[in-house]
C-alpha positions in Angstrom: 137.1 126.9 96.2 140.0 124.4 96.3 141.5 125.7 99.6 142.2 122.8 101.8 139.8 125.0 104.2 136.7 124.6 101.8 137.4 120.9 101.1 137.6 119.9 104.7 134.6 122.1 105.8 132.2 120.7 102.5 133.5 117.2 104.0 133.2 117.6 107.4 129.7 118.8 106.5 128.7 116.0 104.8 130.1 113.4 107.2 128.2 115.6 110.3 124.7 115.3 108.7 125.2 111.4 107.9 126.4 110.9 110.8 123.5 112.2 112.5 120.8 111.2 110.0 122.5 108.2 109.6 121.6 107.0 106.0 121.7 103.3 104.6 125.5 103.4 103.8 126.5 104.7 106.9 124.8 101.8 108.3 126.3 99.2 106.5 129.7 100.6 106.9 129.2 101.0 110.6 129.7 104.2 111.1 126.8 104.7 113.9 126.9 105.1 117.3 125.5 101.7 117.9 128.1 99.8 116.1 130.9 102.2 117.0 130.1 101.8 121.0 128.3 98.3 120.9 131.0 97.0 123.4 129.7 99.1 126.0 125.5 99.7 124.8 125.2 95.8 124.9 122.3 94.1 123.1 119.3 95.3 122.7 117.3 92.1 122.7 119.4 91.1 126.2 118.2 94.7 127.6 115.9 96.8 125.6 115.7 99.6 128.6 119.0 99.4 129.4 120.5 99.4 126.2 118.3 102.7 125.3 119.4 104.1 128.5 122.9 103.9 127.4 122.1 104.5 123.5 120.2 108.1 124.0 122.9 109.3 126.3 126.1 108.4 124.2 124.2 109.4 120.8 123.5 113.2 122.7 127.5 113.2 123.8 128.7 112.3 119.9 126.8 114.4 118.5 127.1 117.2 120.3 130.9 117.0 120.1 131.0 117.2 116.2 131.4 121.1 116.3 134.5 120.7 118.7 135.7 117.4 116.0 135.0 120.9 112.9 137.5 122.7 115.0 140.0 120.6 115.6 140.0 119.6 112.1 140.1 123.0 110.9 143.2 123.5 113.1 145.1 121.4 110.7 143.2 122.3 107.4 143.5 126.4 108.2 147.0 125.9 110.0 147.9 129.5 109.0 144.5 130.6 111.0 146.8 129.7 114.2 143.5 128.3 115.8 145.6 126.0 117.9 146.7 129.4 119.7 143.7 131.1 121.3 145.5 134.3 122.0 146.2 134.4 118.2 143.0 132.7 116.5 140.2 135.0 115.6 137.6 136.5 117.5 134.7 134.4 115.5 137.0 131.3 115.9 137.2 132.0 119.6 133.6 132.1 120.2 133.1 129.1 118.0 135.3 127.3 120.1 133.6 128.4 123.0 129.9 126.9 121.2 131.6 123.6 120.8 132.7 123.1 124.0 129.7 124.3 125.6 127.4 121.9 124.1 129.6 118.7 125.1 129.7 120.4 128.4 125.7 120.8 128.9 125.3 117.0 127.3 127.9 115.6 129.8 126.0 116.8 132.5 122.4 116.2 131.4 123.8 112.6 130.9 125.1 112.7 134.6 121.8 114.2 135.9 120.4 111.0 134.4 122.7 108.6 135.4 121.7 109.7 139.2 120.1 106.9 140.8 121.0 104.2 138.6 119.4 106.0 135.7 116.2 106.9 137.7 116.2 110.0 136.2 116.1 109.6 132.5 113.4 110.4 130.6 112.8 106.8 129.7 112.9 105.5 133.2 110.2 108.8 134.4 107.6 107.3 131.8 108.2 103.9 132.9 107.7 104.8 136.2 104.2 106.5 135.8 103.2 102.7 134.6 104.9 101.4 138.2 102.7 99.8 141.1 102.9 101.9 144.7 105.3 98.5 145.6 107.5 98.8 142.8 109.4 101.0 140.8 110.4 101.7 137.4 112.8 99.0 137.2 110.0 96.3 137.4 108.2 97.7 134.3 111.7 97.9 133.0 112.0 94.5 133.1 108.5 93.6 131.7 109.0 95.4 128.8 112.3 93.8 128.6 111.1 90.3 128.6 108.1 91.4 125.7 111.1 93.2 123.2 112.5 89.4 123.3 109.4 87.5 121.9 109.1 86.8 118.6 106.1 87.9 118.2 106.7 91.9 118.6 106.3 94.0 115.8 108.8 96.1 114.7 109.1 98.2 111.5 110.6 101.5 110.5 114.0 103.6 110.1 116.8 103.0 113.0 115.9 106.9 114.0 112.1 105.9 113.8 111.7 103.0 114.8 108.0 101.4 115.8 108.0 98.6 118.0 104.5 97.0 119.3 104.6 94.3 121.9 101.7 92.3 123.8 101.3 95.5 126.0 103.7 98.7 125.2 103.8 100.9 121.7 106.9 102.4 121.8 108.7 104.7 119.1 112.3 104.8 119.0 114.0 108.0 118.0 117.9 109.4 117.7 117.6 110.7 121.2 114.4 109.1 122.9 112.5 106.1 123.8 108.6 107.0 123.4 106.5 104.3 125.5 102.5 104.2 126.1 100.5 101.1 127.6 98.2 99.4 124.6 95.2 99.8 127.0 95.5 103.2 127.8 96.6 104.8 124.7 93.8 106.3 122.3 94.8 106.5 118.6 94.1 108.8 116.3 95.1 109.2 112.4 96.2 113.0 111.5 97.5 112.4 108.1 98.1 110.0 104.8 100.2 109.6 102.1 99.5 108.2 98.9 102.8 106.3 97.7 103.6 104.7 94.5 101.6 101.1 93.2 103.2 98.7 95.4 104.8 96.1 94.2 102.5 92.6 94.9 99.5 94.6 94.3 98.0 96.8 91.5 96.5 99.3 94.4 98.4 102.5 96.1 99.8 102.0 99.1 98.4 104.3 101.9 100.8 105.1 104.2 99.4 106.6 107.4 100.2 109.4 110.3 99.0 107.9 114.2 99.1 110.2 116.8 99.4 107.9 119.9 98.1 109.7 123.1 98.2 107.7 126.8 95.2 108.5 129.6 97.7 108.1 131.7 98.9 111.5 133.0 102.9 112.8 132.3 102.8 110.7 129.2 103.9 112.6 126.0 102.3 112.2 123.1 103.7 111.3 120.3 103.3 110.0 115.9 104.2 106.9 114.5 104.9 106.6 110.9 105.3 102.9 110.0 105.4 101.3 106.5 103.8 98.4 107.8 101.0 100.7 109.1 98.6 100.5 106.0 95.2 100.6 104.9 94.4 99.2 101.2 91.3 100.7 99.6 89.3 97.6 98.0 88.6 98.0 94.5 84.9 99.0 95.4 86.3 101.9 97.0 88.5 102.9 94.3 85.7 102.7 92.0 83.5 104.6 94.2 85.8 107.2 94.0 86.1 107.5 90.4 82.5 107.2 89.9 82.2 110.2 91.6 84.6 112.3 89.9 82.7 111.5 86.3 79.5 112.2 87.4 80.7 115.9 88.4 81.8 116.3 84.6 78.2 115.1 83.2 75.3 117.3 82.4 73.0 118.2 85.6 69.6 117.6 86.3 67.3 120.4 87.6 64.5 119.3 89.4 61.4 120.9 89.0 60.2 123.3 91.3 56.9 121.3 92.4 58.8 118.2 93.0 61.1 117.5 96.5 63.3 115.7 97.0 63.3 112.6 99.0 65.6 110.2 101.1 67.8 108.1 99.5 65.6 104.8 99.1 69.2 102.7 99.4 70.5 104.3 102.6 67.5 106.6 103.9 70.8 108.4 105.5 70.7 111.7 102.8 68.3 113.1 100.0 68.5 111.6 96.4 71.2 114.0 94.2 71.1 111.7 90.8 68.8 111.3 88.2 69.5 108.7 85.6 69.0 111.0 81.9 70.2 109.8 78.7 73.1 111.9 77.3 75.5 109.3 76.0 73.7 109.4 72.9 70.6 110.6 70.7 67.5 109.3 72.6 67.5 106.0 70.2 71.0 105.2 69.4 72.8 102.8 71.6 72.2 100.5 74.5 71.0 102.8 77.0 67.8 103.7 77.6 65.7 106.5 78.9 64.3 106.2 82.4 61.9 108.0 83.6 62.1 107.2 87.5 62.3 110.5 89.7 65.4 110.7 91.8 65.1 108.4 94.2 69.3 108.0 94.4 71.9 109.3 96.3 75.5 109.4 94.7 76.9 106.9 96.9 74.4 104.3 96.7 74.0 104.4 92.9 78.1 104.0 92.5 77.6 100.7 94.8 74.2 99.7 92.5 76.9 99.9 89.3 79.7 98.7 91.1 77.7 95.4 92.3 76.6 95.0 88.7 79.9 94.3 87.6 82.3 91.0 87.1 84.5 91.3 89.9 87.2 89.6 87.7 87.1 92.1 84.6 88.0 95.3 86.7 88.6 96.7 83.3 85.4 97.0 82.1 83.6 98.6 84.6 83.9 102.2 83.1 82.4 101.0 79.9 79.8 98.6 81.1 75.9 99.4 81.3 73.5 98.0 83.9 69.4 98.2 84.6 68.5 101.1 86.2 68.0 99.9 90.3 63.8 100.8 89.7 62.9 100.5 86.5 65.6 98.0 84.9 66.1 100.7 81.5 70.0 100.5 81.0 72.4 102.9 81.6 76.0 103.7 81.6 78.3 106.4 83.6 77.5 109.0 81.6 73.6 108.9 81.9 74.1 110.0 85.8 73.2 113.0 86.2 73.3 115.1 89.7 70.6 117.0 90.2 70.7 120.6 91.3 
């Protein structure tokens, strides 16, 4: 496991995959294609198409010449391989070799196939263009969206290989090898997915971190997700409580409602039928605060959570749980535990 052969292919390995994935200390050290080519990419602020233009292209040609940079490196590493010799290096070299100069070969000339045109051709430049007037071309949207990435008012947010940015009129994700771009007016969102992260750290509520699929009405236009940190929706406190609510009234006693009695609509929301009934089970019938009521169910879940929730000191979250309040009809007390769903 010491062989200079294993130590250069562990290391190579390593310095492939952060190379490509690029993590934080990569970044700071420079070692992207951005910073190692920024004399020729430009700025992105000056030129945010043609920057991108240049940035997918070069970032396709690095990395696909990494299994050709394994090679070479192994030619020094495994010296007594003779890979330098093709006649003499093994088969499996010889068709590795053959892999790793492919791939550069296909890149260089999808990148030429773009280039065609003054970059007419790139994939960017073919969604920019299905946003072009019959008078203009792509170049003209080109420049609009060029002129929006430079106010200060853009939003931006996200990993250098996922990048969101959202201007006055264009969402646009920026990936390792493409430029996503949809008009604001045409595109129709839709969330496919959430995560619940750890308590965040100026607030004592989870952070909700959400999936956006971003689709354009625009015909050609691929789809695509955004994943933002920015991109949040905070559950109020009602909600939370709501939720919670719920989950202890599942655990408590049922209700069964007899057989000459039906149910009716929820008299809060006249949306669903009433599923509680308020019975005393906290305690003995007279022990305690709560009291007996003797109201038919006239609840849905739902609207009795908000009835308790409302109840309580908005200040004194912590007590909520505890706390008893009048029933909503007949004003007898009761707690958590006295809600019953009826079956």
């Amino acid at each position: 496991m010491d062989s200079p052969e294993v130590t250069f292919t562990l290391a190579y390995l390593v310095f492939a995959v952060c190379f490509v994935f690029t993590p934080t200390e990569f970044h700071s050290a420079g070692l992207t294609v951005q910073n190692l080519l920024s004399g020729w990419l430009g700025s992105e602020d000056a030129a945010f198409v043609p920057y991108h233009l240049r940035r997918t292209s070069a970032t396709l040609l690095c990395h696909s010449l990494l299994p050709l940079g394994y090679y070479v490196g192994m030619c020094f590493a495994a010296s007594e391989k003779q890979l330098y010799s093709l006649g003499q290096a093994p088969e499996a070299w010889r068709l590795f070799l053959l892999l790793a100069v492919t791939l550069p070969t296909i890149a260089s000339t999808l990148i030429y196939y773009w280039s065609c045109d003054q970059w007419a051709r790139h994939p960017l430049a073919r969604t920019l263009a299905l946003y072009a007037l019959p008078q203009s071309g792509w170049r003209a949207v080109a420049s609009s969206v060029n002129t929006e990435f430079r106010r200060i008012d853009k939003f931006a947010t996200g990993a250098p290989g996922a990048r969101v940015i959202v201007t006055d009129t264009w969402v646009m994700k920026v990936t390792t090898y493409r430029v996503h771009a949809a008009r604001q007016q045409d595109v129709h969102l839709t969330v496919t997915g959430s995560r619940q992260h750890a308590l965040s750290a100026d607030s004592s509520l989870p952070v909700q971190l959400l999936t956006i699929h971003v689709a354009s009405a625009s015909p050609g236009v691929r789809a695509f997700d955004i994943r933002a940190a920015n991109v949040v929706i905070h559950q109020s406190l009602g909600d939370l409580f709501l939720e919670t609510f719920a989950s202890l009234v599942e655990v408590n006693p049922t209700y069964s409602v007899p057989s000459s009695q039906e149910l009716e609509a929820c008299i809060g929301c006249m949306q669903t039928r009433a599923s509680v009934k308020l019975v005393k089970t906290c305690q003995e019938a007279a022990e305690g605060e709560c009291q007996q009521c003797y109201c038919r169910p006239m609840w849905c879940l739902t609207c009795m959570g908000k009835w308790f929730a409302s109840r309580q000191d908005p200040q004194r979250p912590d007590t909520w749980l505890a706390s008893r309040v009048p029933c909503p009809t007949c004003r007898a007390r009761f707690c958590i535990l006295d809600v019953c769903a009826v079956r």
